[in-house]
C-alpha positions, 0 to 999 in steps of 0.5 A: 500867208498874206500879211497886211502890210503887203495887201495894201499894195494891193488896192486897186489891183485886179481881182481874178478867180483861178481861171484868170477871168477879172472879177473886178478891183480890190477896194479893202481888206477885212481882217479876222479880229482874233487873229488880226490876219487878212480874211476877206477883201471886198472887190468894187464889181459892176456898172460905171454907174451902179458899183457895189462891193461884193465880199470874198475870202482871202484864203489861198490868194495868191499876189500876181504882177497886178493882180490878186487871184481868190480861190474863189470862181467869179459867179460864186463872187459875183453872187456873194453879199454885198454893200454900196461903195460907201456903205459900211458892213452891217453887224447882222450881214457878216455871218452871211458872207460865210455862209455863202462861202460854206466858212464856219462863223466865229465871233468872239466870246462876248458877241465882237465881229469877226471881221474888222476894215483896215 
């Protein structure tokens, strides 16, 4: 299990996908807000020019020298829904990034997102 304080370290960190191939930089981590554990991660990904944050899970990551390995291959990342790098994630994308994952989405009891930025 990750723990927050450690993710941290993480930022600017190389993304890699099982078979090592870069996916690209660690920019922030989403927590699960019934749980407040690390969920997801957006990964900074493209052109020098036209970046954009791409969403993947954090289940089964494992820390490296320099690097955070997803268990998640890079198309399937690559693929995944997005948001510019100042944007903020829209209430009615999140289920989404589950779904292209096959996770169950789960907000709370009253409607709250699942996912909160740290």
């Amino acid at each position: 299990m990750i723990r927050s304080a450690d993710i941290r370290e993480w930022r600017n960190q190389d993304v890699v996908d099982e078979k090592q191939r870069r996916i690209g930089l660690l920019e922030a981590v989403y927590v699960d807000t019934a749980t407040d554990e690390p969920a997801m991660a957006t990964v900074r990904t493209g052109l020098p020019t036209r970046h954009r944050l791409v969403f993947v899970p954090l289940d089964d990551a494992v820390l490296g020298p320099g690097y955070v390995q997803v268990s998640y291959p890079k198309g399937q990342v690559r693929k995944a829904p997005s948001i510019g790098t100042d944007d903020v994630l829209p209430v009615e994308q999140e289920e989404e990034i589950f779904q292209h994952y096959g996770m169950t989405y789960r907000p709370g009891a009253a409607g709250e997102r699942q996912l909160a930025r740290r």
